[in-house]
mmCIF file of the N, C-alpha and C atoms, coordinates in Angstrom:
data_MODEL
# 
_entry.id   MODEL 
# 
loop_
_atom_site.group_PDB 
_atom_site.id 
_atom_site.type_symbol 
_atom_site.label_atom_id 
_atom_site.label_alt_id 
_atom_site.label_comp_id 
_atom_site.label_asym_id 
_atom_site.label_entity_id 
_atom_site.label_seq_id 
_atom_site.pdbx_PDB_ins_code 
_atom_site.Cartn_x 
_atom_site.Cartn_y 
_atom_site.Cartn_z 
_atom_site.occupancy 
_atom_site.B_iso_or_equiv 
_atom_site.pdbx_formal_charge 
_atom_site.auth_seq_id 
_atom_site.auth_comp_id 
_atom_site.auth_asym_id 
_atom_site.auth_atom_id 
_atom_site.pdbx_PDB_model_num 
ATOM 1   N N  . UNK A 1 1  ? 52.966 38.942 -37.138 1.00 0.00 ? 1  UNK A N  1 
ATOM 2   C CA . UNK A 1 1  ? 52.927 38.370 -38.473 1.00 0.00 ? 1  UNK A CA 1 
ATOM 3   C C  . UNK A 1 1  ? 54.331 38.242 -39.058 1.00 0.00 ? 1  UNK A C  1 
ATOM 4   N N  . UNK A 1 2  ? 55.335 39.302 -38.646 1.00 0.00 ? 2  UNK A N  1 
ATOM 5   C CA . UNK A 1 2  ? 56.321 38.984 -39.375 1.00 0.00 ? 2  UNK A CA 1 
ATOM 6   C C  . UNK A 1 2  ? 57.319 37.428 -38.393 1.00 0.00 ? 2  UNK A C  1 
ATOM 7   N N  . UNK A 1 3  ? 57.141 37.264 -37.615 1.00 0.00 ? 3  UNK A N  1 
ATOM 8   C CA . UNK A 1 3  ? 57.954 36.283 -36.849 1.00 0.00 ? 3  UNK A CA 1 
ATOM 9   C C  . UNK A 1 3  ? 56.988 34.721 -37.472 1.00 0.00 ? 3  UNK A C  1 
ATOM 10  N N  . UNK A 1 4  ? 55.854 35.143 -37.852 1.00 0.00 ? 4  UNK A N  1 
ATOM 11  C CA . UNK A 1 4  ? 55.115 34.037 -38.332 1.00 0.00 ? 4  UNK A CA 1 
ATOM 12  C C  . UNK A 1 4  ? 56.136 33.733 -39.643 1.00 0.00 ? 4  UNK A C  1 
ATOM 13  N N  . UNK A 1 5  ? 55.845 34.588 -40.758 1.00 0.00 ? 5  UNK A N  1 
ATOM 14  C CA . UNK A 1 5  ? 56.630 34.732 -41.533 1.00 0.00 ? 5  UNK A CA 1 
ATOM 15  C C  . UNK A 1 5  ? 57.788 34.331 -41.808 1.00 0.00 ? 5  UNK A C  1 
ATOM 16  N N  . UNK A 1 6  ? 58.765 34.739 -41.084 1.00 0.00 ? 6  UNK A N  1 
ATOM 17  C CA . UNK A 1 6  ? 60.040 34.502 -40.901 1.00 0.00 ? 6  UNK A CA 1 
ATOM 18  C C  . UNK A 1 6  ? 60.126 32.774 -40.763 1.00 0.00 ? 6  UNK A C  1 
ATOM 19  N N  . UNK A 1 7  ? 59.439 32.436 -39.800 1.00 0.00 ? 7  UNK A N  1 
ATOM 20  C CA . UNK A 1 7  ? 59.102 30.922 -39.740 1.00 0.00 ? 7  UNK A CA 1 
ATOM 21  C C  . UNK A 1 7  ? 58.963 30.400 -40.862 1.00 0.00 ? 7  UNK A C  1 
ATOM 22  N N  . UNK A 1 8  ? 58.111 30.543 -41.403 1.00 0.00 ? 8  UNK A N  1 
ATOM 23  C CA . UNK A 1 8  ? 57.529 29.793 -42.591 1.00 0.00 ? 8  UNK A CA 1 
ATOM 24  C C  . UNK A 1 8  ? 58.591 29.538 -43.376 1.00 0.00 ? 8  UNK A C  1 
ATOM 25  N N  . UNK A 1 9  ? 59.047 30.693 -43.824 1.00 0.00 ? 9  UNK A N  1 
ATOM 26  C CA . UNK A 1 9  ? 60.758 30.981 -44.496 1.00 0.00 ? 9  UNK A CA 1 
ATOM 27  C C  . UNK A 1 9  ? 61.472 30.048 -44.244 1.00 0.00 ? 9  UNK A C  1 
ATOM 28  N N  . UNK A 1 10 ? 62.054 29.955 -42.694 1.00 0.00 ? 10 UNK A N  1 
ATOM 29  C CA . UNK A 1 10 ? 62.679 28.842 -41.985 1.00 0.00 ? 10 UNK A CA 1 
ATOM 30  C C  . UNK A 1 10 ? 62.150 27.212 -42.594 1.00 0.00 ? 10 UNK A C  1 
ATOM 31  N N  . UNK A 1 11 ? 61.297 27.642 -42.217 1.00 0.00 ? 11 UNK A N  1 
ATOM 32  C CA . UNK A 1 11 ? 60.269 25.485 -42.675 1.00 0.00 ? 11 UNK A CA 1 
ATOM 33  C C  . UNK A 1 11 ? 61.090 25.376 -44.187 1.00 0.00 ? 11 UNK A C  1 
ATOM 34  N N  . UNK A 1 12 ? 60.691 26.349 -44.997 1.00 0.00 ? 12 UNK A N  1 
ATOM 35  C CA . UNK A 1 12 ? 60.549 25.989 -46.332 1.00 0.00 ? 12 UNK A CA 1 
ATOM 36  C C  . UNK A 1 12 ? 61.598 25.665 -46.360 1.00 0.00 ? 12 UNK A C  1 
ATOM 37  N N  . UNK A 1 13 ? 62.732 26.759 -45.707 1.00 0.00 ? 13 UNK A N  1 
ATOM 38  C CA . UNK A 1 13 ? 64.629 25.973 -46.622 1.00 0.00 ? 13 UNK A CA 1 
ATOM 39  C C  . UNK A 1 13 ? 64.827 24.899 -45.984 1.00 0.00 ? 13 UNK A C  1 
ATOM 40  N N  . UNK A 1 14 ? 64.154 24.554 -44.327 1.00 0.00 ? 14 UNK A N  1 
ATOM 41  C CA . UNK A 1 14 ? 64.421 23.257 -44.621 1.00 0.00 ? 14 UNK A CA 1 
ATOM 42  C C  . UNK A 1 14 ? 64.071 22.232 -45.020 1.00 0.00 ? 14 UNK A C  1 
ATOM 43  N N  . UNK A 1 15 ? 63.025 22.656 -46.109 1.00 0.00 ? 15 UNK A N  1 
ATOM 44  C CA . UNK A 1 15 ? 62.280 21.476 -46.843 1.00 0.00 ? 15 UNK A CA 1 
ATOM 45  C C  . UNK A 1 15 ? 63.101 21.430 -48.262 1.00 0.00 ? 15 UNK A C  1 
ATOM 46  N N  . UNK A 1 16 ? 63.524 22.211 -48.117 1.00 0.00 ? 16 UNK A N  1 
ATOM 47  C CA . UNK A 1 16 ? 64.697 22.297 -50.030 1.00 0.00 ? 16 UNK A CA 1 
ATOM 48  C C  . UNK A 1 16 ? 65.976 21.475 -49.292 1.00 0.00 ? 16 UNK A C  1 
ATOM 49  N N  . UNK A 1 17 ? 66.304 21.781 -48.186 1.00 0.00 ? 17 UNK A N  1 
ATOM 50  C CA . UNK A 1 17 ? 67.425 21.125 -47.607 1.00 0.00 ? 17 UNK A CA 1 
ATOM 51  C C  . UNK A 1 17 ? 67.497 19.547 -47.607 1.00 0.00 ? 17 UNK A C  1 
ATOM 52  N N  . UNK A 1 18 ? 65.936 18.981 -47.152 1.00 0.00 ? 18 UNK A N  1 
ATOM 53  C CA . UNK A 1 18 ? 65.335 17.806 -47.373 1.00 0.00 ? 18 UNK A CA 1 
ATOM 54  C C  . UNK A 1 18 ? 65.063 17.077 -48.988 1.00 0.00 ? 18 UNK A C  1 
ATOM 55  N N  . UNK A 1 19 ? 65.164 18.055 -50.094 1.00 0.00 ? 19 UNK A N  1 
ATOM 56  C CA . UNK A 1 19 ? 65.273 17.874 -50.997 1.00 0.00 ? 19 UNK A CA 1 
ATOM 57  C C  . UNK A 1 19 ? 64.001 17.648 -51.680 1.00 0.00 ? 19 UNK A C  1 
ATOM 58  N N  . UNK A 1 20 ? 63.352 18.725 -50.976 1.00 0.00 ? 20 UNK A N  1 
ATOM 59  C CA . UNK A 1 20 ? 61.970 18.438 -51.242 1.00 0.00 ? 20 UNK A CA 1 
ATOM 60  C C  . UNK A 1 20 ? 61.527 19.586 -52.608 1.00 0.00 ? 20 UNK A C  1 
ATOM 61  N N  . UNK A 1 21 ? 60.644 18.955 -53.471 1.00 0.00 ? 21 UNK A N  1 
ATOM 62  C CA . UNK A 1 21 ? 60.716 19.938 -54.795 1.00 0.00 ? 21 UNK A CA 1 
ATOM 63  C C  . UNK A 1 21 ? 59.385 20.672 -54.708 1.00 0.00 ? 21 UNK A C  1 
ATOM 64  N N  . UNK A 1 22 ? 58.420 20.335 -54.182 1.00 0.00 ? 22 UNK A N  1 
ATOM 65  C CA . UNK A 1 22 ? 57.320 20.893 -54.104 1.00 0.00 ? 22 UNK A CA 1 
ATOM 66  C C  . UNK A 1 22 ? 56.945 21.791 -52.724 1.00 0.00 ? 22 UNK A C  1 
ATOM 67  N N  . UNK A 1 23 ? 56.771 22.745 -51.959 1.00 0.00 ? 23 UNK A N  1 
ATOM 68  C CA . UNK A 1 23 ? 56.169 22.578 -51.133 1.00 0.00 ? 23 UNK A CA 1 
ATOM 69  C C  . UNK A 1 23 ? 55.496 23.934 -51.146 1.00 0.00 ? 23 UNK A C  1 
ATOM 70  N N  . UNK A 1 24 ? 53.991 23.304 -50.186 1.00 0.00 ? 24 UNK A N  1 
ATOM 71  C CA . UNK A 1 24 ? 52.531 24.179 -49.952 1.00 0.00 ? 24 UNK A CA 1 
ATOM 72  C C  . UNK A 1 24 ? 52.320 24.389 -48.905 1.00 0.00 ? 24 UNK A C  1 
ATOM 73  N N  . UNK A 1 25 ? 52.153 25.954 -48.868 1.00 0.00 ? 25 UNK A N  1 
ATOM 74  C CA . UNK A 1 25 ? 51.765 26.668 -47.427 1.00 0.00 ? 25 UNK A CA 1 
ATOM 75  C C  . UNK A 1 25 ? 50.616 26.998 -47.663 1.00 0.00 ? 25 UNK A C  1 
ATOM 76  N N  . UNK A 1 26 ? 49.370 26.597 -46.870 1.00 0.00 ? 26 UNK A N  1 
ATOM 77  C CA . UNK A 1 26 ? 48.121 26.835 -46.844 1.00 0.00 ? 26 UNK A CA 1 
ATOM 78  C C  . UNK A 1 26 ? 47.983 27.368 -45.957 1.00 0.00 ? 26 UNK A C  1 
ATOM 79  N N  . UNK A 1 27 ? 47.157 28.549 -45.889 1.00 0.00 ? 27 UNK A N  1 
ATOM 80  C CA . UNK A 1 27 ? 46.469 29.392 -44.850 1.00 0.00 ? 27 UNK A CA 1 
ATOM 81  C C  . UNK A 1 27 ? 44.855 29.632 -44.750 1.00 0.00 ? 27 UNK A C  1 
ATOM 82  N N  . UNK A 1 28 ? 44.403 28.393 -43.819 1.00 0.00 ? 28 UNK A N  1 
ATOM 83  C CA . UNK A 1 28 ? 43.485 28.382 -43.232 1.00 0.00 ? 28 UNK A CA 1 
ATOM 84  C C  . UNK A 1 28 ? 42.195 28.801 -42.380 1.00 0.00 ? 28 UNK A C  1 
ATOM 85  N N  . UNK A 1 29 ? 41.343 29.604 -42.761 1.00 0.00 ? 29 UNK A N  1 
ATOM 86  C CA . UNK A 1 29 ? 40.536 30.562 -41.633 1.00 0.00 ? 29 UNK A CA 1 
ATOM 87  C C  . UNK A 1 29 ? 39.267 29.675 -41.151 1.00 0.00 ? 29 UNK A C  1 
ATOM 88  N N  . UNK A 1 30 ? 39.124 29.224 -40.422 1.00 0.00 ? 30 UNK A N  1 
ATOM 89  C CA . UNK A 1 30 ? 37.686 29.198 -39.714 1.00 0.00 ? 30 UNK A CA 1 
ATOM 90  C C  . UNK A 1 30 ? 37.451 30.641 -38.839 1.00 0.00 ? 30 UNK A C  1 
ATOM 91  N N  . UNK A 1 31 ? 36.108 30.896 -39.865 1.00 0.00 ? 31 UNK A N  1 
ATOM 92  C CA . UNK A 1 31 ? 35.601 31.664 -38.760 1.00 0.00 ? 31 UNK A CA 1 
ATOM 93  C C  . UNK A 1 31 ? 34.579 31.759 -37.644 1.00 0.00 ? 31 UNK A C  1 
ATOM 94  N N  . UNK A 1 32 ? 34.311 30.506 -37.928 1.00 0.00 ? 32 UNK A N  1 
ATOM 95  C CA . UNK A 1 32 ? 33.463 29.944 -36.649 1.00 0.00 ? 32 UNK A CA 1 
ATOM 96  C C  . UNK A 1 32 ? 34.314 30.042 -35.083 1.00 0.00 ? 32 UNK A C  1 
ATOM 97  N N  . UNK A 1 33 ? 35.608 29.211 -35.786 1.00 0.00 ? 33 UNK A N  1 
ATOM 98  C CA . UNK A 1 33 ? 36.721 29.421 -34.257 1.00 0.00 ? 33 UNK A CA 1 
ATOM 99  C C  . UNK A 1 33 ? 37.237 30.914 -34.139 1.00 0.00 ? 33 UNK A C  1 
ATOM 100 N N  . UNK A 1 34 ? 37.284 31.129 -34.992 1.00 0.00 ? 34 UNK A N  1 
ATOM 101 C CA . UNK A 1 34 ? 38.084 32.681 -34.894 1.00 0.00 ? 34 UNK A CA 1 
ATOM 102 C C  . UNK A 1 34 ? 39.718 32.191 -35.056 1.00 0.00 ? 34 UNK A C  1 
ATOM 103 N N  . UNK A 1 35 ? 40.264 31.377 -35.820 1.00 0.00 ? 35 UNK A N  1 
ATOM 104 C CA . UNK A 1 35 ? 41.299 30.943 -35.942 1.00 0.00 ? 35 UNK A CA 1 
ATOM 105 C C  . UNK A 1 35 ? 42.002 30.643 -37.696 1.00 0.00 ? 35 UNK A C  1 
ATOM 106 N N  . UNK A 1 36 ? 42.925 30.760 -37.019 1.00 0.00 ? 36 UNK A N  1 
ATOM 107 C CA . UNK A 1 36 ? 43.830 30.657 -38.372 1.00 0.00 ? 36 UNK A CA 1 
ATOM 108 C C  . UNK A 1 36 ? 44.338 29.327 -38.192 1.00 0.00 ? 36 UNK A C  1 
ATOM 109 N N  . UNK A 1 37 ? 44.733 28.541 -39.023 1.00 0.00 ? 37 UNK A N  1 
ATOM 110 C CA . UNK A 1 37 ? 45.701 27.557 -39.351 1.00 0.00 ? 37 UNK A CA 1 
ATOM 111 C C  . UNK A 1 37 ? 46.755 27.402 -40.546 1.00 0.00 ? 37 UNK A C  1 
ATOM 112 N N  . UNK A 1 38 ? 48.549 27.224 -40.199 1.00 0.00 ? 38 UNK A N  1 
ATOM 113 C CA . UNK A 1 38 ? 49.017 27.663 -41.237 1.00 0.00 ? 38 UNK A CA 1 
ATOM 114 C C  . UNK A 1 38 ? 49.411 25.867 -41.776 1.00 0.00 ? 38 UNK A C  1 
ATOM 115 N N  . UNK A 1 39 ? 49.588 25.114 -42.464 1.00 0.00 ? 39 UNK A N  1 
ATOM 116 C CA . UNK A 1 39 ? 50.063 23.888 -42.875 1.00 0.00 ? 39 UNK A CA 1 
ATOM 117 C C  . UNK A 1 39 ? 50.975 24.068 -44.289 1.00 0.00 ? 39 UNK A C  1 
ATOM 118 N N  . UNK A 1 40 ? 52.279 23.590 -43.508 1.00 0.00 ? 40 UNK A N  1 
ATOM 119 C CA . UNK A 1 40 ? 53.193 23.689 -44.588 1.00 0.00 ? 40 UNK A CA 1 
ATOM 120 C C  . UNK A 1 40 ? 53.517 22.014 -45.128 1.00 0.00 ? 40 UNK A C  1 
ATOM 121 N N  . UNK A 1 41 ? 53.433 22.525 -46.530 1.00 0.00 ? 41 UNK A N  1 
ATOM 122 C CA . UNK A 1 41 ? 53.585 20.578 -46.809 1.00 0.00 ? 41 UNK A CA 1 
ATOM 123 C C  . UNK A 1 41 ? 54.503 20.245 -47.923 1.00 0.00 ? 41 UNK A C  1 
ATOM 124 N N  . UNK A 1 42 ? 55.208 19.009 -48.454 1.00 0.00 ? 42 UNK A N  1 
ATOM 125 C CA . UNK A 1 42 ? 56.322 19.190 -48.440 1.00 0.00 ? 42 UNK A CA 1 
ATOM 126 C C  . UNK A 1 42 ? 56.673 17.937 -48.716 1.00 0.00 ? 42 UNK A C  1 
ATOM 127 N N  . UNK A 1 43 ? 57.663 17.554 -50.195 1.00 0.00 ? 43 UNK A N  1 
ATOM 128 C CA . UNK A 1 43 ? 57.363 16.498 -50.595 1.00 0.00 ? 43 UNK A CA 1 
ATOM 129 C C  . UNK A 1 43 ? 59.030 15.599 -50.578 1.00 0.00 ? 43 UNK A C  1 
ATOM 130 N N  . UNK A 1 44 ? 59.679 16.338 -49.215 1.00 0.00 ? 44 UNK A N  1 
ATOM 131 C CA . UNK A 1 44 ? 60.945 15.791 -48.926 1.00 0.00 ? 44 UNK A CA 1 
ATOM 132 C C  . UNK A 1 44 ? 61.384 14.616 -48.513 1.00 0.00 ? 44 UNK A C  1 
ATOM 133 N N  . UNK A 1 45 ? 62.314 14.201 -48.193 1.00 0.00 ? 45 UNK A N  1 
ATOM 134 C CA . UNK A 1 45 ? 62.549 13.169 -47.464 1.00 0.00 ? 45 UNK A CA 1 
ATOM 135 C C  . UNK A 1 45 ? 62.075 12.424 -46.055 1.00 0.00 ? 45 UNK A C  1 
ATOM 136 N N  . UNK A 1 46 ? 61.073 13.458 -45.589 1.00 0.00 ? 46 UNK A N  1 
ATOM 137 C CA . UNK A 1 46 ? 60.240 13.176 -44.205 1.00 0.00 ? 46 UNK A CA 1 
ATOM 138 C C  . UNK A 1 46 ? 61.124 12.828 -42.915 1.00 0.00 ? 46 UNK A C  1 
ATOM 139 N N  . UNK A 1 47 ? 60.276 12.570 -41.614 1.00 0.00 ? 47 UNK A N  1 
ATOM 140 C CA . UNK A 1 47 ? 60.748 12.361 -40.582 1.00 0.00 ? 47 UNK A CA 1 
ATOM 141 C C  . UNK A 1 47 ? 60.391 11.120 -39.819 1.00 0.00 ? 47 UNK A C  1 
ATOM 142 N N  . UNK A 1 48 ? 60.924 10.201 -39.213 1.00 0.00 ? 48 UNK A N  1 
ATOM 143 C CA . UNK A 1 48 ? 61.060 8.951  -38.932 1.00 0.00 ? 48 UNK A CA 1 
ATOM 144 C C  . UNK A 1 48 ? 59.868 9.136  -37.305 1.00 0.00 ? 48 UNK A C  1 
ATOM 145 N N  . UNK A 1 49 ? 59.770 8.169  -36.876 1.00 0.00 ? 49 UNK A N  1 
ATOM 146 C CA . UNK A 1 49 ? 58.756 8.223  -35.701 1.00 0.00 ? 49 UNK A CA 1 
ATOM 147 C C  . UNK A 1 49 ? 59.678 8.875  -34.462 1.00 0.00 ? 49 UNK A C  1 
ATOM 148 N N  . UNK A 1 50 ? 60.520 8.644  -34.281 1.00 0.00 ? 50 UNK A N  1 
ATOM 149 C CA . UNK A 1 50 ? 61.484 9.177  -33.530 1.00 0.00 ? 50 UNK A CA 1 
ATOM 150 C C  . UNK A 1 50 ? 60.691 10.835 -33.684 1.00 0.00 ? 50 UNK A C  1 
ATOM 151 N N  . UNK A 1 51 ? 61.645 11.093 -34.940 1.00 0.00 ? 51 UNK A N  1 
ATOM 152 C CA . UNK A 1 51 ? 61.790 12.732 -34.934 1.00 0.00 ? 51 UNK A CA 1 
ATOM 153 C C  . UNK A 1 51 ? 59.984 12.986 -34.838 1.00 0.00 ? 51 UNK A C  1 
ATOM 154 N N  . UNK A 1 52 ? 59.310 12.741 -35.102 1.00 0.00 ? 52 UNK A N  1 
ATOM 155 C CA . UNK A 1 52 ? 57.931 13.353 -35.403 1.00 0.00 ? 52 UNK A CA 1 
ATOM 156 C C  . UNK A 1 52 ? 57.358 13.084 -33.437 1.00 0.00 ? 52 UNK A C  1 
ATOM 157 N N  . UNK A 1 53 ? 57.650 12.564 -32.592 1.00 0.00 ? 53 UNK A N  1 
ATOM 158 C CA . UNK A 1 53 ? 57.595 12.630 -31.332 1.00 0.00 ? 53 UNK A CA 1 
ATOM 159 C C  . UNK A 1 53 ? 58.714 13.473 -30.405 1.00 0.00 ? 53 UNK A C  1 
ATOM 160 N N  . UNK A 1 54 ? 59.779 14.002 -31.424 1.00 0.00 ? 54 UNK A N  1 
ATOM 161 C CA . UNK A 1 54 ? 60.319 14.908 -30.921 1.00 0.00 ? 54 UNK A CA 1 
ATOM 162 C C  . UNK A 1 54 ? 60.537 16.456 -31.203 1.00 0.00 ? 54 UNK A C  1 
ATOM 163 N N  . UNK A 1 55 ? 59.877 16.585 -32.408 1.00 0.00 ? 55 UNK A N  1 
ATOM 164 C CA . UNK A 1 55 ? 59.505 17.822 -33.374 1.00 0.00 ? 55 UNK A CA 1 
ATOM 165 C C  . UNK A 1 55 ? 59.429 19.112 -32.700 1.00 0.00 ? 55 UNK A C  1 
ATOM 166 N N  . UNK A 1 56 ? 58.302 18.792 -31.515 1.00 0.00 ? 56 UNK A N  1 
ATOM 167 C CA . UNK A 1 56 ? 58.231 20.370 -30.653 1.00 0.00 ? 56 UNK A CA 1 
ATOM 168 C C  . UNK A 1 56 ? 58.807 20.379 -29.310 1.00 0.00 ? 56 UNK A C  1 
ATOM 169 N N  . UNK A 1 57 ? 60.256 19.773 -28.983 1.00 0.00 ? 57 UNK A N  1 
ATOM 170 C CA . UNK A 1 57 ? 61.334 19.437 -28.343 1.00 0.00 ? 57 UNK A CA 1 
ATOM 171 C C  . UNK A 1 57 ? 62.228 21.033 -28.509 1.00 0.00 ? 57 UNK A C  1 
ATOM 172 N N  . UNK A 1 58 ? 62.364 21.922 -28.120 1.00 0.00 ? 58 UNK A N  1 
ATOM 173 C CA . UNK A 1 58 ? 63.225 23.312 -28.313 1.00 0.00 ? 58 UNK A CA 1 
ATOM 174 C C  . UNK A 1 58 ? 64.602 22.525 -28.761 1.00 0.00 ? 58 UNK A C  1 
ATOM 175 N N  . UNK A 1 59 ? 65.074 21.667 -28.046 1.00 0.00 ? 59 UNK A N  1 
ATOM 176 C CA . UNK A 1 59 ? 66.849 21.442 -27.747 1.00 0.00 ? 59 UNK A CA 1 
ATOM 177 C C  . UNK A 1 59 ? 66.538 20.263 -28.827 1.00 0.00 ? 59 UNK A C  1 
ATOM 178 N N  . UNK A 1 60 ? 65.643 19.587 -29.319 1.00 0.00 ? 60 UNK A N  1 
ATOM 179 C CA . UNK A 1 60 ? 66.164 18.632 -30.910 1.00 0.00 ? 60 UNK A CA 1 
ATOM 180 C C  . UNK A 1 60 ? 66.176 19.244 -31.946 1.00 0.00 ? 60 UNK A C  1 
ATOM 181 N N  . UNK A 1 61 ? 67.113 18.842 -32.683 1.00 0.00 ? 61 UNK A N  1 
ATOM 182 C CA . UNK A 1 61 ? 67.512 18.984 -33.830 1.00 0.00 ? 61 UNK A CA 1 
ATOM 183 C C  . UNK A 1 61 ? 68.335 18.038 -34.731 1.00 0.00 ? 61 UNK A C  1 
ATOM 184 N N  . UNK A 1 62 ? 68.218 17.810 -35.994 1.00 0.00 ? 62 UNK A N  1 
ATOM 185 C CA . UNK A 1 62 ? 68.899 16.866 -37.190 1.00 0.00 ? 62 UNK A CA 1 
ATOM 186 C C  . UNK A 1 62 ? 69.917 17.619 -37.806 1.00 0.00 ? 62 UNK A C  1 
ATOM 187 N N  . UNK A 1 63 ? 70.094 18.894 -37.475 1.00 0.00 ? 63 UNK A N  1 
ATOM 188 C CA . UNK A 1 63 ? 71.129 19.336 -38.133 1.00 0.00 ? 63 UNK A CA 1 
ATOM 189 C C  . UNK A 1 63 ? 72.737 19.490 -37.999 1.00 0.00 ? 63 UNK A C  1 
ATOM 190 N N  . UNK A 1 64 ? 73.476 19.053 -38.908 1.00 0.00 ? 64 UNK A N  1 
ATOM 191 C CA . UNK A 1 64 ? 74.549 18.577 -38.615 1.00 0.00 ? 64 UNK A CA 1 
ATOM 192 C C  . UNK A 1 64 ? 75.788 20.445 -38.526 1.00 0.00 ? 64 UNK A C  1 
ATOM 193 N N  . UNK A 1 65 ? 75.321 21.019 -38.928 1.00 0.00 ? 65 UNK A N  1 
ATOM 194 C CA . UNK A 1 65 ? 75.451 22.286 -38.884 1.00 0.00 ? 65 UNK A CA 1 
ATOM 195 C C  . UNK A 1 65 ? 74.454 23.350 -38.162 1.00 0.00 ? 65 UNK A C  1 
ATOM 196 N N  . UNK A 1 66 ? 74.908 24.394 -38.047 1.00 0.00 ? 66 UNK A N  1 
ATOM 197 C CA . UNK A 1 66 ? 73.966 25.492 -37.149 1.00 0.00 ? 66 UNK A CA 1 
ATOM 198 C C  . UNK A 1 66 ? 72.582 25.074 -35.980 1.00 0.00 ? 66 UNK A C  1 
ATOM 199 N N  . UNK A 1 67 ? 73.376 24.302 -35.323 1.00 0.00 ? 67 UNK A N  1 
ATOM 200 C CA . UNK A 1 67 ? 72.788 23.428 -34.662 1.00 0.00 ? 67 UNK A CA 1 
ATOM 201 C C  . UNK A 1 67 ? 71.585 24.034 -33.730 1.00 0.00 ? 67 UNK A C  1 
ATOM 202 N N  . UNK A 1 68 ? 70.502 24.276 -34.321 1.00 0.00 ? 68 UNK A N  1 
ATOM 203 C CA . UNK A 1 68 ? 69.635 25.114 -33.350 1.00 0.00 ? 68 UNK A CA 1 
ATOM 204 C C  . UNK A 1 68 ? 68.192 24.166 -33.399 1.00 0.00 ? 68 UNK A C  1 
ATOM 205 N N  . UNK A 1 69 ? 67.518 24.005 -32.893 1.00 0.00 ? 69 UNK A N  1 
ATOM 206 C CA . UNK A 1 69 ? 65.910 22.956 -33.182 1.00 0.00 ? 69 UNK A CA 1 
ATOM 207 C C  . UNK A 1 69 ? 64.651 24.020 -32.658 1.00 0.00 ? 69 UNK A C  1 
ATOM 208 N N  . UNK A 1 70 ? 64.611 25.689 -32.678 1.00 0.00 ? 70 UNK A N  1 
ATOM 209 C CA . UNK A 1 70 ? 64.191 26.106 -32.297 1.00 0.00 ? 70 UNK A CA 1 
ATOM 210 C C  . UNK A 1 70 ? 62.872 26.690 -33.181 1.00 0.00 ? 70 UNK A C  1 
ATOM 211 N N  . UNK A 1 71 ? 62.734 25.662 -34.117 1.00 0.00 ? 71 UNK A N  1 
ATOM 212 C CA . UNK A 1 71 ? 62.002 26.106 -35.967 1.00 0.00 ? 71 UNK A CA 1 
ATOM 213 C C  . UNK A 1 71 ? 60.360 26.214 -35.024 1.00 0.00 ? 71 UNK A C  1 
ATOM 214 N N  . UNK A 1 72 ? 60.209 25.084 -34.749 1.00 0.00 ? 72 UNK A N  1 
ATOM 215 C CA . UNK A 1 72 ? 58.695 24.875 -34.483 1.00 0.00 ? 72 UNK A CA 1 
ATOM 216 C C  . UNK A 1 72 ? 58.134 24.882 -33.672 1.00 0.00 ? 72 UNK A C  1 
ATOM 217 N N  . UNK A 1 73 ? 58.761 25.070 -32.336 1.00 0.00 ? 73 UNK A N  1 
ATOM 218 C CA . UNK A 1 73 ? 58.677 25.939 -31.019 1.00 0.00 ? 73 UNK A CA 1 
ATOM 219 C C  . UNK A 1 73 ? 58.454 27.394 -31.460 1.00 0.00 ? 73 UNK A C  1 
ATOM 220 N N  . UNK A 1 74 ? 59.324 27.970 -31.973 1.00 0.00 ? 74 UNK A N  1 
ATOM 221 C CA . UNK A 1 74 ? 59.281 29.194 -32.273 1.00 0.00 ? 74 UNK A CA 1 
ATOM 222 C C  . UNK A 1 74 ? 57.860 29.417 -32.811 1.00 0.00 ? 74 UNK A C  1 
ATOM 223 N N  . UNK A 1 75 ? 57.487 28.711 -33.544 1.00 0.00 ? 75 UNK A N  1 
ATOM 224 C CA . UNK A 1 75 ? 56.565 28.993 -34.972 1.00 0.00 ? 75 UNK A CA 1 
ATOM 225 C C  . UNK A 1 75 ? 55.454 29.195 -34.150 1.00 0.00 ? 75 UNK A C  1 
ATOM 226 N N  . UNK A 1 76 ? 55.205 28.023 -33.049 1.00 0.00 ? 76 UNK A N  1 
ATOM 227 C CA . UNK A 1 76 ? 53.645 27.575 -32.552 1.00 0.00 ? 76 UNK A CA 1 
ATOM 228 C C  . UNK A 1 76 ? 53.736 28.785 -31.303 1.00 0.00 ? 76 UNK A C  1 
ATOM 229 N N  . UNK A 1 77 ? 54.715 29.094 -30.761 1.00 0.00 ? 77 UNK A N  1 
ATOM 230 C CA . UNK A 1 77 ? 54.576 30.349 -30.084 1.00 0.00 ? 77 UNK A CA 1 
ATOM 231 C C  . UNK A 1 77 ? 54.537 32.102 -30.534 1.00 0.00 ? 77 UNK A C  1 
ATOM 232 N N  . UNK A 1 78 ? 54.678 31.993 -31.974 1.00 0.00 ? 78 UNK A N  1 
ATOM 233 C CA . UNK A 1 78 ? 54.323 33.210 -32.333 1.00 0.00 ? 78 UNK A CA 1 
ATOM 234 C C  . UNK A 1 78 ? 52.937 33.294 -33.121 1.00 0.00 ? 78 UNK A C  1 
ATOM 235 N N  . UNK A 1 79 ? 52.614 32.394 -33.253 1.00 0.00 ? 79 UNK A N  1 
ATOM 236 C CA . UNK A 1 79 ? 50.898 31.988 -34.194 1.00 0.00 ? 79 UNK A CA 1 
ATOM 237 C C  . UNK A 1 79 ? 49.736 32.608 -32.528 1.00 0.00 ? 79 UNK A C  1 
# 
């Protein structure tokens, strides 16, 4: 839970980074599946078709600094 966490953290600054003013983390239970779902949402500048086919890519990234793309790889492997 805490590496989940930590993630989420991660998403959000880069949704303030995106310049995004709103954003909603919903946490989801079916308990029919026995599953959680987390959806973070986010009213930034968004991602072009490019990036949204390259999103869960480890080695992409948009950042022009601290160049790491390891946000949502990380995320979907600690959930």
């Amino acid at each position: 839970m805490r590496e989940l966490s930590l993630n989420v953290l991660d998403i959000a600054q880069n949704s303030i980074t995106a310049n995004a003013s709103l954003i909603t983390v919903e946490v989801i239970e079916d308990t029919a599946l026995h599953t959680l779902s987390i959806d973070i949402i986010d009213n930034g500048k968004g991602m072009s078709e490019e990036q949204l086919l390259s999103v869960r890519d480890p080695f992409f990234t948009t950042r022009t600094t601290r160049k790491v793309g390891m946000g949502l790889p990380l995320f979907k492997l600690a959930a």
